[in-house]
C-alpha positions in Angstrom: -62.3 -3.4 36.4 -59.0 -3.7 34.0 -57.2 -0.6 34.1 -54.0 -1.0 31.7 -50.9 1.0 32.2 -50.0 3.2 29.6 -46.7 0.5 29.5 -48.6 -2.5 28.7 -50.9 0.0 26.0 -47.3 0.8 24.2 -45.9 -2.9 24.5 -49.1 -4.3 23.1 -49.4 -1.8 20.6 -46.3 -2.4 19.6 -46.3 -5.7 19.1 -49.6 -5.5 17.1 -47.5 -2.8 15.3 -44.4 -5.3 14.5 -47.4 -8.1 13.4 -48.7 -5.6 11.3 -45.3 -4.4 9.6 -44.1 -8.2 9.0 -47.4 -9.4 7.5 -46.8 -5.8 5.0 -43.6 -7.1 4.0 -44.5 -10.7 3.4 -47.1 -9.4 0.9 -44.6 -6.8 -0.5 -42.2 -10.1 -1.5 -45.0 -12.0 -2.9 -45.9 -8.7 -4.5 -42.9 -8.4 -6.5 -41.9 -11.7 -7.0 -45.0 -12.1 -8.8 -45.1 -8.7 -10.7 -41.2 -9.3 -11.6 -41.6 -13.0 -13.2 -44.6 -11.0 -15.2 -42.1 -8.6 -16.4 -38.9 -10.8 -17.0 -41.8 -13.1 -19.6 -42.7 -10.0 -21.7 -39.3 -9.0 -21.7 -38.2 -11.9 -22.9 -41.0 -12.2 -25.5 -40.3 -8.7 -26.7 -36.3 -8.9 -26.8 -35.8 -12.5 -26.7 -33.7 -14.5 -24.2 -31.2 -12.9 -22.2 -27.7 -13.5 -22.9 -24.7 -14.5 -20.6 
């Protein structure tokens, strides 16, 4: 019978944990990169280019 340590629970967990939070932020990127290239093309339609 496998009987895990409360130490292996918490390392494993954590690592799922970490997985977890990177996938979340690599969706959050894509997220707004996407939603800000949407935003910058209606800006630009409604005020024109931007200037430098």
């Amino acid at each position: 019978m496998f009987s895990a340590a409360v130490s292996e629970i918490l390392l494993y967990g954590g690592i799922a944990v970490m997985g977890a939070a990177a996938a979340a932020a690599v969706a959050a990127v894509l997220l707004f990169h996407l939603s800000g290239k949407r935003l910058a093309e209606c800006l630009e339609k409604e005020f024109g280019k931007k200037r430098r």
